[in-house]
C-alpha angles and dihedrals in degrees: 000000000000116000099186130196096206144059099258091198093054107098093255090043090059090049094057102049086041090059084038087058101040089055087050093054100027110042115010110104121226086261089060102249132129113233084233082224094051084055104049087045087055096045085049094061090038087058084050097047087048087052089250110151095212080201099063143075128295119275103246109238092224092073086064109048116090118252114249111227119239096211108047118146097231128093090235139033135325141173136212122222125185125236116196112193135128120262098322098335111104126223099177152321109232136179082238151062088205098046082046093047089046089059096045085051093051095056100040085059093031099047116013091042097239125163091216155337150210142189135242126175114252092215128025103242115099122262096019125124132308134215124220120224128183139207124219106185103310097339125103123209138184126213151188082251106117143174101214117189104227119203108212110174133209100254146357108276111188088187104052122098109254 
């Protein structure tokens, strides 16, 4: 039985239990066992596919922790999480602004067709949302599409100013 650590419908998490399962038809003998260089060649394509140059340099972990806010309204901590969506649908909540804008990228080529994009904040503070705008040949275009920083806190305060 699987105890996973991870939301297997978020886009990622797809991603992980489709490489799982392709190990486990592909590659996974009747005895049950993995050929360890059938493996590493699959990983290897997975990395591609991921956009993951094995050849190059680690991926520092601090591009993927979530940034603690300086201002939140509990007397204890709290984190902030990005949702990338359009208008009020949802595409995703992610640990990071770079892993929601990627998301928001991948539709508005996916989906809308665009050649490419780019983000500006909607309001001049730092860490607020962005807006994504996308470029169709010379044409720029703004949309609903948006990066929002989310606060969750660590636990419920009924005390604390929100």
């Amino acid at each position: 039985m699987h105890n996973l650590n991870f939301d297997p419908a978020s886009p990622l998490g797809l991603r992980i239990v489709e490489f799982f399962n392709r190990i486990k038809t592909e590659i996974e003998a009747n005895d049950g066992s993995w050929d360890g260089g059938d493996v590493v060649e699959a990983l290897g394509v997975w990395f591609e596919e991921l956009g993951i140059d094995a050849d190059g340099d680690a991926i520092a972990a601090a591009s993927a922790v979530p940034i603690p806010l300086q201002d939140c309204r509990g007397h204890h901590d709290c984190t902030t999480v990005y949702r990338a969506g359009d208008r009020s649908v949802p595409f995703g909540t992610y640990k990071t602004r770079a892993a929601a804008q990627d998301h928001a990228e991948d539709h508005a080529i996916t989906v809308l067709g665009a050649d490419s994009c780019h983000w500006e904040p909607s309001e001049p503070e730092l860490d607020q949302e962005q807006v994504l705008y996308v470029h169709y040949g010379r044409a720029k275009c703004g949309t609903s599409i948006t990066v929002t920083p989310i606060r969750v806190e660590e636990r419920y305060d009924p005390d604390a100013d929100m």
